[in-house]
Every structure is written in C-alpha cells, then in structure tokens.
N, C-alpha and C positions, 0 to 999 in steps of 0.2 A: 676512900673517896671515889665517884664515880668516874671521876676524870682519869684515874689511874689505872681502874678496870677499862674502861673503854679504850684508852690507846694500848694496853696491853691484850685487849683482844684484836681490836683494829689489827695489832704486828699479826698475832697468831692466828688469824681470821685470813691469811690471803692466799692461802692454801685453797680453802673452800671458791673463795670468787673467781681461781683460780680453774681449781678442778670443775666446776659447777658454770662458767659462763656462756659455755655453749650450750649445756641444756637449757639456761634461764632464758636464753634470748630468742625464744621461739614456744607458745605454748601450747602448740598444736605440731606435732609431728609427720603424721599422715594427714591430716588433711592440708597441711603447708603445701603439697604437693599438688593439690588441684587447687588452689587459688592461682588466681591471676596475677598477673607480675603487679597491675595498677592499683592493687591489695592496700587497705588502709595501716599504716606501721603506728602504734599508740608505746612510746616510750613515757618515761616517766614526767616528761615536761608536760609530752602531748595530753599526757592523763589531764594533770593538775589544768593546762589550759583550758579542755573540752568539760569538764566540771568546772569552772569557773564560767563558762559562755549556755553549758547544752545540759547542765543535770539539770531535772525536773525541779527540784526544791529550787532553785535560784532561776528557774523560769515563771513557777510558781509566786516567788515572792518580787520577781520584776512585773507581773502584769497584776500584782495587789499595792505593788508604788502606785500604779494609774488610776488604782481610785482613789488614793491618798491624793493626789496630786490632781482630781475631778474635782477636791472640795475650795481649789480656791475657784472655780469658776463661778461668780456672785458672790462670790464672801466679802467684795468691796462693797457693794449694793448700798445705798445710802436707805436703805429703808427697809425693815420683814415684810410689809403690806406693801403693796398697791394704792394706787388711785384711785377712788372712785367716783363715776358719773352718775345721779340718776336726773331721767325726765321723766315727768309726771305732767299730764292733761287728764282734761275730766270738764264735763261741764255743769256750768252753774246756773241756776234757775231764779231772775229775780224778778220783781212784781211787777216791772216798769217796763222792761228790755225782755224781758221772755227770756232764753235761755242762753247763754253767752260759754264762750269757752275760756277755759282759766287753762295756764300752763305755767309749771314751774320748771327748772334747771337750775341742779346740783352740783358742784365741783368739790371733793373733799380728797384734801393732799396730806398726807399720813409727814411728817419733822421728827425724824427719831434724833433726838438729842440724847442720847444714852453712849455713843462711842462704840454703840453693839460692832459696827462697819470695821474698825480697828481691828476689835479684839476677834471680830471671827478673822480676818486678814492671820493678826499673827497665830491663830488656831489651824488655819489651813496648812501654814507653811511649817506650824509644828508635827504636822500628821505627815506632811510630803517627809521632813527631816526624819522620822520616827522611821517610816517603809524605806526609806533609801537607806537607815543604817541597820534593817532588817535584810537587805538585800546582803549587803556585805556579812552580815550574821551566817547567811544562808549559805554564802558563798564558801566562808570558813568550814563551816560544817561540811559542804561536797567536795570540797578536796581531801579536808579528812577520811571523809567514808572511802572516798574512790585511793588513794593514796592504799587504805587500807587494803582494799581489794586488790589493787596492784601487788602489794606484797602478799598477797597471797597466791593469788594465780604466778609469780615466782617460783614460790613455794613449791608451789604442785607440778610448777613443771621441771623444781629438780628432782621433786619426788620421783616423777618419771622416768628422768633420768637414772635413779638409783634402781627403779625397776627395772627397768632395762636391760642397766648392767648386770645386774642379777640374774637374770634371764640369761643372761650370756655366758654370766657362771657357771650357772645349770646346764648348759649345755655342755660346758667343757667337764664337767662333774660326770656327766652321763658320760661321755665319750672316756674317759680315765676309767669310771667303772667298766663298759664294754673290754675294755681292753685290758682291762685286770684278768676280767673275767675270761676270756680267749685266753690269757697264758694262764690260766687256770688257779688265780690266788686267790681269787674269792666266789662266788657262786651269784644266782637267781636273784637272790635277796637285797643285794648290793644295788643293784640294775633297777629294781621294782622301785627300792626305797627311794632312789635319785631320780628317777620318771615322776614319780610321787610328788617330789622337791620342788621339780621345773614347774609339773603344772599347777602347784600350790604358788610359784614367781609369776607363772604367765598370769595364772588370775590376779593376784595382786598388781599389776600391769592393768592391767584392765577398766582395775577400780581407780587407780593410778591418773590414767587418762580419762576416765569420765569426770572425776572431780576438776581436773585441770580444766575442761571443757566446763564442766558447768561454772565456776568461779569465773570463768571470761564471760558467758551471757550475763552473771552477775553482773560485772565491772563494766562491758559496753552496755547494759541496762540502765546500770545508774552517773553513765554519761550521756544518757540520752538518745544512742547508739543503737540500729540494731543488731538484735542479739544473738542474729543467725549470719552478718553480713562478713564480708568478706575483711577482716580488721585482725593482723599481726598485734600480739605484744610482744614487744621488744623489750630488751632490758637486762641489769644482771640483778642477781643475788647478792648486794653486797654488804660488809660491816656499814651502819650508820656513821656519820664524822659526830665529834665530839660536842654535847649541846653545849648553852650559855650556861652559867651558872645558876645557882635554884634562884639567887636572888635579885638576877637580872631577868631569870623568868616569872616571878612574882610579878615584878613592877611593868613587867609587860600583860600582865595579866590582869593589872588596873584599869588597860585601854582595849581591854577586848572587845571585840564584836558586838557579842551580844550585853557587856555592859554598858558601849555605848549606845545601844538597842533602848536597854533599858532608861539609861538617862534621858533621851528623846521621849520616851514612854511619860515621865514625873514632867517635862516638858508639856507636853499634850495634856496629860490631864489636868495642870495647873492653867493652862489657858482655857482651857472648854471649861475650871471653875470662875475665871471672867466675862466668860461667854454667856454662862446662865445668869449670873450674880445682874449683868447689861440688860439680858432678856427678860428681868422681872418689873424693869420701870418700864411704866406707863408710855405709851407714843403717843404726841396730840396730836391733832389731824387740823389742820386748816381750813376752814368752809368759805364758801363761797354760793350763794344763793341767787338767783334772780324768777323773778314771781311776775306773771301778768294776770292780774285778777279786775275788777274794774280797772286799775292803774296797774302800772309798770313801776316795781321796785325791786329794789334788789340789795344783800343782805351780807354781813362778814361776820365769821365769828371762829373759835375756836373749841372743838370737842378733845379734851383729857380725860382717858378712862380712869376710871377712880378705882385705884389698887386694893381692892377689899376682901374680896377670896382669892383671886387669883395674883400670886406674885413670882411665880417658876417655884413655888416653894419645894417642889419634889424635884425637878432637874437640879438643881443647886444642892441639895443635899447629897444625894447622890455623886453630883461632880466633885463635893469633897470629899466622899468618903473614898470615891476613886482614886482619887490623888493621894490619899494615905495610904492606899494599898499598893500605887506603883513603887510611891518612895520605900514602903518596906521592902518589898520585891527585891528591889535596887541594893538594897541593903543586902539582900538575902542571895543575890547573883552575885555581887562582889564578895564573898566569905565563900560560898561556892566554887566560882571562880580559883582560890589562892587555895582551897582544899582541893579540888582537882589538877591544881599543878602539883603539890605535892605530892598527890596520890602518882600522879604518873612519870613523876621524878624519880620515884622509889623503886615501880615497875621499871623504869628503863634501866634504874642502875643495877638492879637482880639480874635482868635480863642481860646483861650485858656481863655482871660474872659469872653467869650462868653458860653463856656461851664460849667464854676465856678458859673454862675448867673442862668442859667437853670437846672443846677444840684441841685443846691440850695432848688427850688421848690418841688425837689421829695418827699419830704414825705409829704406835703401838698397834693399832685396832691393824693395819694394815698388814704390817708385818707377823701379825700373828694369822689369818686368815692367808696368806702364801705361805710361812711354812707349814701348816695346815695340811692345804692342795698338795703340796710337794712331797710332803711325808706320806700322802695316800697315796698317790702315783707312783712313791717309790716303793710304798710294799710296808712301812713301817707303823702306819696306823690304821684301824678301822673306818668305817664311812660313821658310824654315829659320832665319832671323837668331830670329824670335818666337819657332821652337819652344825653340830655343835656350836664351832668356833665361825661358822658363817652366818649359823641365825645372832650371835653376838655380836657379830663385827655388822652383820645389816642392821642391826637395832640401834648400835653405837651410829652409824653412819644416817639415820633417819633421827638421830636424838641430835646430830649436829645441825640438820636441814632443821629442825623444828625448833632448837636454841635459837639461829640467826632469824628466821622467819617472827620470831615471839618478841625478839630483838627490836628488829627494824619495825614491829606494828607498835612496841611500847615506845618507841623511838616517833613516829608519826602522832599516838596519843597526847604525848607531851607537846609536841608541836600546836597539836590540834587545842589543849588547854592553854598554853600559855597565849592562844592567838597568835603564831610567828609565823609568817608570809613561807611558803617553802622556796 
C-alpha cells in the first residue's frame, strides 16, 4: 500500500532534508550575493499564491470572464428590433385645387411575445457561470505547473549543491595525490588523473548552476514574474506528507475544476438551444398610421411576419447538436478525470518506493566513499579503485536527489488531478 511506503520513506527520507536544506533554500549562489537585501523571497505558499493572482493562463481566462459577463448587457431587452418611424410627404395633384401636399406618419412598435428576453437573461448568466468556473480551471492548472517548477528548481539547487561538494572533493583528492606523490608512492599519473577528475566536477558545476538558473526564469515566467528580477527561492527539498486515499481522491475528482467547467458548458449550450428555438417565432409589430391627404385620418393595425422560409432553422440545429456534444465531452472529462487520478496515484506510489529503497542506501554509499579516501591517503589503494568508488557514491547520491524530486512532482500531479487545494 502506498500509505506504508510513504511514511516509511517519510522516516528514511530525513536525512536528505536534512543534509540538503541549506542547499535547497537558495537557488542562486553567486548571484545571491549582489542582490539586494529588498530581494523578492518566493517560498512555496508564495508560489501557489502569485500563480493563483499573476500566471498568465488565469489572467488570460479572467479578462475572457468579461466577455462572458459583456453578454448580459441587453439580454433583458424586451425586443431584438427596434421601433420604427417613417414620414413620408409628397404632393398631390388634383383637378379642382391644383397641387396640395399629402403627408403621412408612421409608428411601428415590434411586441415580442416569445419570452426570447428570459431565455437570453438566463443564457447570459449561463456563459458568465461557465468563464468564472473556467477561471478556477485555470487556476488549478497554474499551481500545478508552478508547484511543478518549484520542485524543480529545488532539485537543481541540490544538484548544485552535490556539485559543489564534489568539487570540494576533488580538491582534497588532488591535494592527497600531491602529497603522495612528494613522499614518493605514486608518480605523474596519479596527479594528472585527479586534475582531470576536478575539472570534469567543475564543469559538471557549471552545467549544474545553469539549469538551476534557467528552471527559476521558468517558474517566475510562469508566475507572471520577471525573469531576470531580483526574486529568491526559498524552500526545502522535502519528502511529500501522506495523500488521501485513492478513493477519497476519486470522489474529489467528480467536483473538479474543469468538470465543473464543463457542466457550466451543457448549461450554456442547453440555454442558447432556447434561445434559438424563442428566436425562430415570428415578432408582431404594432402600427400606428396617420395620413393627411384631402382629410386627416389616421390608422391601427398589426404587422406578423409569416414564418415561411425563415424559422432560425440552422441556429437551432446547430444549438442542438452543440449541446450533444458538450454533454458527451462532460461525459468524456469525468472518465478522464478518474483515469488520471489513477494514473498519478500509481506514479506517486512507485515514486515513493522508489525513493524508500534508494534512500535506504545512504549510509552505505557514504561510508564506502571515506574509506575509499582514507585507504588512498594511507597508501593502501590505487587512485582508479577511489575514482571508482566516487563516481558510484556521486551517482547514488544524484539518484537520491532525483528519486525525491520525481517524488514530490508525482506527488503535486496527483494533487493537480484529483483537484485538491494545496
């Protein structure tokens, strides 16, 4: 069970947050050093909040609410038309009077008794519901990504940390060689091979801290942030706490985000198909006529356009077959949805005893890598036996940075699927 692997690496895992929390809490080494004290610090709250307020996607999907929320403006409107006025003069020529002026005015008032006014009402308000549970969607999703990023750029700046120390290795490797070689136990070869070592550490170092630098312009990128400013991460490296179980993440995963994105979605479309259906009856228009021609009269009547070609017959098909397609969709998010908590229930639980069995290792890996060192400097072993046993003990020691790091992103994944607030 996962539950078991996870608190049993949790125990064996505090050695690393331990050894690792002063590298993780700083992702920049040298340049820490010319920033300014009034320096921006992004811990792991600060991430989750400034993605929640400042990523692009949940900026993006906040000023696409406002058109959503543009369409109630007139959606009350008791009418699709207008009023219309016409005047009309002109004169008239008669046998008697010679030419006289005739003038008529026109008032016609459109009476939509269809209920169209309702049904775009609750069509507006279904579209504002639809963008505002799209915001939230979006939101879920930029703390995921940034979340992920945070564990990474951790990552990389304990990797750094392990180059470092490595570096610092090499230097005491070279100095043990020099000094072998002065009381005469080993020669040239010894010396070359461990200069060789260091600066194959220092590049690795190198590369080391460029990744860590580039994965922060990532992560204050997609906070919104810029990417060259003056912004600390802070933070450790630490084992994940123990998630909900699969089936309390299932059933969270009925009320996610973007499924209820999606049921706002069969909302919308089943209204804009009453919308059309309203839009295809006829509106009568009220007349109202007055005529001065030899006499002054004046006229009442009613104009019904007669529904004969035109009935909305292509909006209204259309708006059904839309609404068929959201509900499948809907259908096809929620099965989704319970397949990717699965999916990333599975990854977190491997990842989790993955990191339990590698963790496991560490004080072997350590203790063989010292007496290693100590056995060359006392004359007892060659240098290929100690490069040996250091390029194993660095590869063990970068496979435990990469277990926790692969940990805590399958551990944010799940999060991210089940829908759970971090």
């Amino acid at each position: 069970m996962v539950t078991a692997h996870s608190s049993r690496a949790l125990r064996s895992g505090r050695w690393l947050t331990e050894g690792l929390l002063t590298l993780a809490l700083t992702t920049t080494a040298t340049a820490a050093a010319a920033q300014p004290v009034t320096a921006t610090v992004l811990d792991r709250t600060a991430v989750v909040e400034q993605a929640r307020r400042r990523s692009w996607g949940v900026r993006v999907a906040t000023a696409r609410s406002g058109e959503a929320r543009a369409l109630r403006e007139g959606a009350a409107l008791p009418a699709r038309e207008n009023p219309s006025l016409q005047l009309r003069s002109g004169p008239r020529w008669t046998s008697d009077r010679g030419p006289v002026a005739d003038l008529s005015l026109a008032l016609s008032w459109p009476v939509d008794l269809s209920g169209s006014a309702g049904a775009r009402t609750r069509h507006a308000d279904a579209a504002a519901d639809s963008a505002e549970a799209e915001v939230r969607n979006s939101v879920r999703v930029a703390i995921g990504e940034a979340l992920d990023l945070y564990a990474r750029v951790l990552g990389a700046a304990a990797t750094v940390g392990l180059a470092e120390a490595r570096t610092t290795l090499d230097d005491e490797l070279v100095r043990a060689a020099g000094v072998r070689r002065a009381a005469g136990a080993t020669g040239d070869g010894d010396v070359a091979m461990a200069d060789a070592v260091r600066a194959e550490a220092a590049a690795r170092m190198h590369r080391a801290r460029a990744e860590r630098e580039a994965l922060r312009a990532e992560l204050l990128a997609a906070l919104g942030l810029d990417a060259q400013g003056a912004t600390e991460i802070a933070g450790d490296l630490a084992p994940p706490t123990e998630p909900a179980s699969l089936e309390t993440l299932l059933a969270r995963a009925e009320r996610r985000s973007d499924v209820l994105s999606s049921e706002a979605l069969v909302r919308l479309a089943r209204t804009d198909v009453e919308v059309q259906r309203r839009a295809g009856l006829p509106v009568p228009r009220l007349m109202v006529q007055g005529i001065r021609e030899n006499e002054i009269f004046v006229q009442a009547g009613v104009e019904v356009p007669l529904p004969v070609y035109q009935r909305n017959q292509t909006a209204r098909a259309v708006s059904v077959a839309v609404a068929a397609t959201r509900e499948a969709q809907q259908e096809a998010l929620r099965a989704r949805a319970r397949c990717e908590v699965v999916a990333a229930w599975r990854r977190s639980d491997g990842a989790a005893q993955a990191f339990a069995v590698i963790n496991g290792a560490r004080g072997a890996v350590e203790e063989s890598e010292r007496l290693a060192l100590r056995a060359y400097e006392l004359g007892r072993a060659e240098l290929v036996g100690v490069l040996v046993v250091r390029r194993a003990a660095m590869d063990a020691r970068a496979a435990q940075v990469d277990a926790l790091v692969t940990w805590v992103r399958a551990r944010v994944a799940l999060d991210v699927a089940a829908g759970t607030e971090p």
